[in-house]
C-alpha positions, 0 to 999 in steps of 0.5 A: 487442565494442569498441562493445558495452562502449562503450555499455554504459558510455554507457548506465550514465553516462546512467542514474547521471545521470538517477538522481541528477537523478530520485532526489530524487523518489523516496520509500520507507516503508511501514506496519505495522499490528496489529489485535485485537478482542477481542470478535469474537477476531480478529486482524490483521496487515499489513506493507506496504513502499512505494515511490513517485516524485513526479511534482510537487507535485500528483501521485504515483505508488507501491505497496505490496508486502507481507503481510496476516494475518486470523485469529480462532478458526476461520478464519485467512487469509495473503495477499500483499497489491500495492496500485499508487496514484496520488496527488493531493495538493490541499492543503499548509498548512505542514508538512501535506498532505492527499491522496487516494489512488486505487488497485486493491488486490489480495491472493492467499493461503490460508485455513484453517478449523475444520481444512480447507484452501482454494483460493486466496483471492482479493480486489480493491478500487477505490477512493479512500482520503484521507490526511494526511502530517505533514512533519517536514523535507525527507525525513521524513514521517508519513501517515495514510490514513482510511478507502476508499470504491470497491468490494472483492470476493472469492471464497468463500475470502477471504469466510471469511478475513475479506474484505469484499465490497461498494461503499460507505464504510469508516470502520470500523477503517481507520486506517493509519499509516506513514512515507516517506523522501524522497530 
């Protein structure tokens, strides 16, 4: 029992250490966004946590974790949303950088219309999404991701939720903006 405390105690010192050398690499923020057209009546609504580390100035490695709402009159769809990214980072000019994420993205959920219920709705996407991070100081950032280009699918129930199917660019309503605090 002696040993098994006495590691458990070497084992905690190790990790406190490695996290305070590490911690400084690690970064957390996410994104909220809220859509509506009025001319389609269709609303959209994501909450995206994320987390990420800095592996060096050039590449990182993160997810985002959250929720997605699609809706207009007829159909509505809610969806966990698991979006994993590496990011490579090929320019820093002051206080900017611009980056490219690239990632599989993933959401299961329900859709509902016109008063039936689905089976699970689900949709994937590959792709590249480029970005721009404003750095405020040494912790604070603002980013943007522009647009995705790769491949999206989803099954029938996504499709009526508002998913989109396809390979090409989308420049069309994909502005995302968040924040990250870098420890």
């Amino acid at each position: 029992m002696k040993k098994l405390l006495a590691f458990a105690a070497a084992a905690a010192v190790s990790l406190s250490a490695f996290a305070q050398d590490n911690l400084k690499n690690l970064y957390i923020g996410g994104s909220l966004g809220v859509w509506r057209n009025q001319s389609d009546k269709v609303t959209s609504v994501t909450i995206a946590p994320e987390v990420g580390y800095n592996l060096n100035d050039t590449w990182s490695v993160g997810a985002q974790i959250g929720y997605r709402y699609l809706g207009n009159s007829s159909a509505k769809n809610s969806s966990f949303i698991f979006d994993p990214y590496a990011r490579w980072t090929y320019l820093r000019a002051g206080m900017v950088q611009l980056f490219v994420d690239g990632g599989v993205d993933f959401s299961l959920g329900h859709t509902s219309w016109e008063g039936d219920d689905s089976d699970v709705s689900a949709s994937f996407g590959i792709g590249l999404k480029p970005g721009v991070a404003l750095n405020l100081n040494k912790n604070f950032s603002i980013i943007a991701h522009f647009g995705f280009l790769g491949y999206q699918g989803a099954n029938k129930a996504a499709e009526v939720g508002g998913f989109k199917k396809g390979f090409g660019f989308d420049f069309n309503n994909s502005v995302n903006f968040g924040f990250y605090y870098t420890f």
